[in-house]
C-alpha positions as CSV (number, residue, x, y, z in Angstrom):
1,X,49.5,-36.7,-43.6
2,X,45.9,-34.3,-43.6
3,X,47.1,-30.6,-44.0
4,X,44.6,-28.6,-42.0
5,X,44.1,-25.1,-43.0
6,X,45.4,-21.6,-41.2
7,X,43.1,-19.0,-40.9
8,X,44.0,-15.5,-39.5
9,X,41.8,-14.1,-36.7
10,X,40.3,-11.6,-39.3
11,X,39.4,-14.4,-41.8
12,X,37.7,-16.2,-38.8
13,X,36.0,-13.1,-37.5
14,X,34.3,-12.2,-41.5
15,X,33.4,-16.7,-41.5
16,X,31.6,-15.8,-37.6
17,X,30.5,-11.9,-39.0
18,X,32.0,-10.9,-35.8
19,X,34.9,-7.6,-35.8
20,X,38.4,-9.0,-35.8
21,X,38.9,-7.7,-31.9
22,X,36.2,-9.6,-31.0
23,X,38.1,-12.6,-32.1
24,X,40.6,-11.6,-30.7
25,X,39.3,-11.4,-26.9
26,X,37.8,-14.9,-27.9
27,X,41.2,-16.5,-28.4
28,X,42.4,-14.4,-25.1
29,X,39.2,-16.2,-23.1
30,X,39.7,-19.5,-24.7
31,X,37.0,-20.1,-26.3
32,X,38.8,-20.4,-29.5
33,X,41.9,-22.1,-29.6
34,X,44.8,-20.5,-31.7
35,X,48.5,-21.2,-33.0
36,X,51.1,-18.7,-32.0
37,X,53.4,-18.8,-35.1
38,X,56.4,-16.3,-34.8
39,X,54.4,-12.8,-33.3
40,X,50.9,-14.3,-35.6
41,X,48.0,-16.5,-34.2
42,X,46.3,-18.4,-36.7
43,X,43.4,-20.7,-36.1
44,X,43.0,-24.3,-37.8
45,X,40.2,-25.5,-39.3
46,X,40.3,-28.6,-36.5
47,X,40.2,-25.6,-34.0
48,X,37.6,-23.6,-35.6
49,X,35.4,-27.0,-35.3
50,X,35.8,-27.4,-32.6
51,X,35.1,-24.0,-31.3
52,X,31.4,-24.4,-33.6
53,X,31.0,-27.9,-32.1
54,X,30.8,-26.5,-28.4
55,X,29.1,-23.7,-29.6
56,X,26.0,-25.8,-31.1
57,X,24.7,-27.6,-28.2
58,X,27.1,-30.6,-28.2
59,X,28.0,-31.4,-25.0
60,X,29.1,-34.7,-25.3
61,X,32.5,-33.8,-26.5
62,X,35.0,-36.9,-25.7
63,X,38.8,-38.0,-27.0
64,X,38.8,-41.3,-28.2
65,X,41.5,-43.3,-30.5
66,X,39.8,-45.5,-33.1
67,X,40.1,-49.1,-32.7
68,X,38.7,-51.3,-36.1
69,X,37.9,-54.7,-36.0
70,X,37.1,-56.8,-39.4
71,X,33.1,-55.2,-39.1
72,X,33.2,-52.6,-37.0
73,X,34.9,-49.5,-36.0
74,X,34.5,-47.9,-32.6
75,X,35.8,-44.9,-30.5
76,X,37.1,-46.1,-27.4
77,X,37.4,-44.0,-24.6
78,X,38.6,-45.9,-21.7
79,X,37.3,-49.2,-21.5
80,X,33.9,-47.9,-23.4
81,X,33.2,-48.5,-27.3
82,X,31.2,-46.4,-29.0
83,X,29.8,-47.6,-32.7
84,X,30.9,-45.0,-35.0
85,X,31.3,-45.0,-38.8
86,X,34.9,-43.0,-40.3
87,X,38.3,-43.5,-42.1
88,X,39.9,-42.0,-39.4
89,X,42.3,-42.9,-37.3
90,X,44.5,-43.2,-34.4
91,X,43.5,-40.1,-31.8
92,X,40.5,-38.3,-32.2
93,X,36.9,-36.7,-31.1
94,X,34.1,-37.5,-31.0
95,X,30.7,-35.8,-30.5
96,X,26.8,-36.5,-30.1
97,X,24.3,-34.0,-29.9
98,X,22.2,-35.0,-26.5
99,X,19.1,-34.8,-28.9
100,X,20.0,-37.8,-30.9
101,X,20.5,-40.0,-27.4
102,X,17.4,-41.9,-27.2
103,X,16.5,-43.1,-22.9
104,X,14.8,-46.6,-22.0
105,X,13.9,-48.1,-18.9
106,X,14.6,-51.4,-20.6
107,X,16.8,-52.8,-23.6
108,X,14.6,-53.9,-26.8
109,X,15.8,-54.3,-30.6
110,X,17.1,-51.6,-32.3
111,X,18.8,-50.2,-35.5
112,X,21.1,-48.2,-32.8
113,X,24.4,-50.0,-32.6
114,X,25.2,-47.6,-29.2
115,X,23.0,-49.3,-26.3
116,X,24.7,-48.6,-23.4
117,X,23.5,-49.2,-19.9
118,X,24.0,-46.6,-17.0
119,X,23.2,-44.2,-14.1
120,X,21.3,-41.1,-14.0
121,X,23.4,-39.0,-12.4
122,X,22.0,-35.3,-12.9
123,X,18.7,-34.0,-13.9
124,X,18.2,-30.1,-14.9
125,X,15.1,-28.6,-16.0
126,X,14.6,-25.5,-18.6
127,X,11.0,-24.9,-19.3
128,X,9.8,-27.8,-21.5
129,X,13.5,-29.2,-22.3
130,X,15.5,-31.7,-19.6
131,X,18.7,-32.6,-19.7
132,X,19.7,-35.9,-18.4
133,X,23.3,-36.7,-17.6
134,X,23.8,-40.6,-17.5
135,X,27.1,-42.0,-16.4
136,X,27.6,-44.9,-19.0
137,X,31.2,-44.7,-17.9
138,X,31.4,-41.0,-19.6
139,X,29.1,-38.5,-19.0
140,X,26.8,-38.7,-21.3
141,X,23.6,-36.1,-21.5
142,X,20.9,-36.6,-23.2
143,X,18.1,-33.9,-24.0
144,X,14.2,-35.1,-23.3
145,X,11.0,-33.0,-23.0
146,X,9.2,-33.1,-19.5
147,X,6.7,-35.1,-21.0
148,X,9.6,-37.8,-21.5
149,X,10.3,-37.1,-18.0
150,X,7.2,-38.4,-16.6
151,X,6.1,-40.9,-18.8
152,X,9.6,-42.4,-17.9
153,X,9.3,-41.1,-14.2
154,X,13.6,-40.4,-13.8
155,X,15.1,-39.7,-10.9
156,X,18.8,-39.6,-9.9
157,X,20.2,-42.9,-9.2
158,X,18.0,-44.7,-11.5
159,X,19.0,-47.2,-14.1
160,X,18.7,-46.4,-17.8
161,X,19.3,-47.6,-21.2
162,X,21.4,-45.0,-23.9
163,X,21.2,-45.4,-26.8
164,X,22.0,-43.3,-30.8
165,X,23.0,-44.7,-33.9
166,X,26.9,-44.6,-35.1
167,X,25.8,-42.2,-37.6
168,X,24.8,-40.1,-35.1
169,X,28.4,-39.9,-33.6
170,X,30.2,-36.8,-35.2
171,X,34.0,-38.0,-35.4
172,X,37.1,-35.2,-35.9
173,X,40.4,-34.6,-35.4
């Protein structure tokens, strides 16, 4: 069994340079997650990920249990498998930062062992950035430039091609 560590709000609040009350209000919010252990919340290292992982632009935060096969190991979520490379197991997360999700109009050769075929379902602009949902079964976003836009002329509804390397998928308990 992994032993995940315990950290007190204070010891989390000197890691974040934030004041221990701030940490506090945090846990209160939700935004970090916390044990209760007798009248003491302490915060484990899985939670204090996770907290930093929604924090640094990933949005495509999924569960997943690991299935392995004699080559290959994937995340499945539902009746998706996503490519990923760990010696985990069982029940886990998994993240990809929507920069490292690569959009096609078509399928072509690839060193990225995630293609995944889908629909755009959501398009949101911010200045030079666009973020492209795609429902490959999850929703997955993926961050373009408007230049990307364009030259792929998106629109809602549209069929697309995902696709990001199993490297590229961060994998966690």
């Amino acid at each position: 069994m992994i032993e995940d560590v315990l950290y007190t709000p204070e010891e989390i609040a000197n890691k974040l340079k934030l004041t221990k009350g701030t940490v506090y209000e945090m846990i209160k919010r939700g935004d970090i997650n916390a044990h209760k252990i007798g009248r003491y919340l302490r915060i484990s290292q899985t939670q204090f990920d996770n907290y930093l992982q929604k924090t640094s632009g990933y949005d495509n935060i999924f569960e997943a249990y690991i299935e392995k096969t004699d080559d290959s190991t994937f995340a499945k979520i539902n009746d998706l498998k996503i490519a990923v490379e760990t010696n985990l197991t069982d029940k886990v997360k998994i993240s990809i930062k929507p920069e490292n999700i690569i959009l096609s109009k078509g399928n072509f050769l690839s060193s990225a062992r995630n293609v995944h075929k889908g629909i755009v379902n959501d398009i949101k602009s911010d200045n030079n950035n666009i973020l492209v949902t795609v429902d490959i079964g999850i929703p997955l976003k993926s961050l373009i430039t408007k230049k990307s836009l364009d030259v792929l002329n998106l629109s809602i509804g549209d069929e697309v091609y995902t696709m990001f390397k199993a490297m590229s998928v961060y994998v966690y308990k």
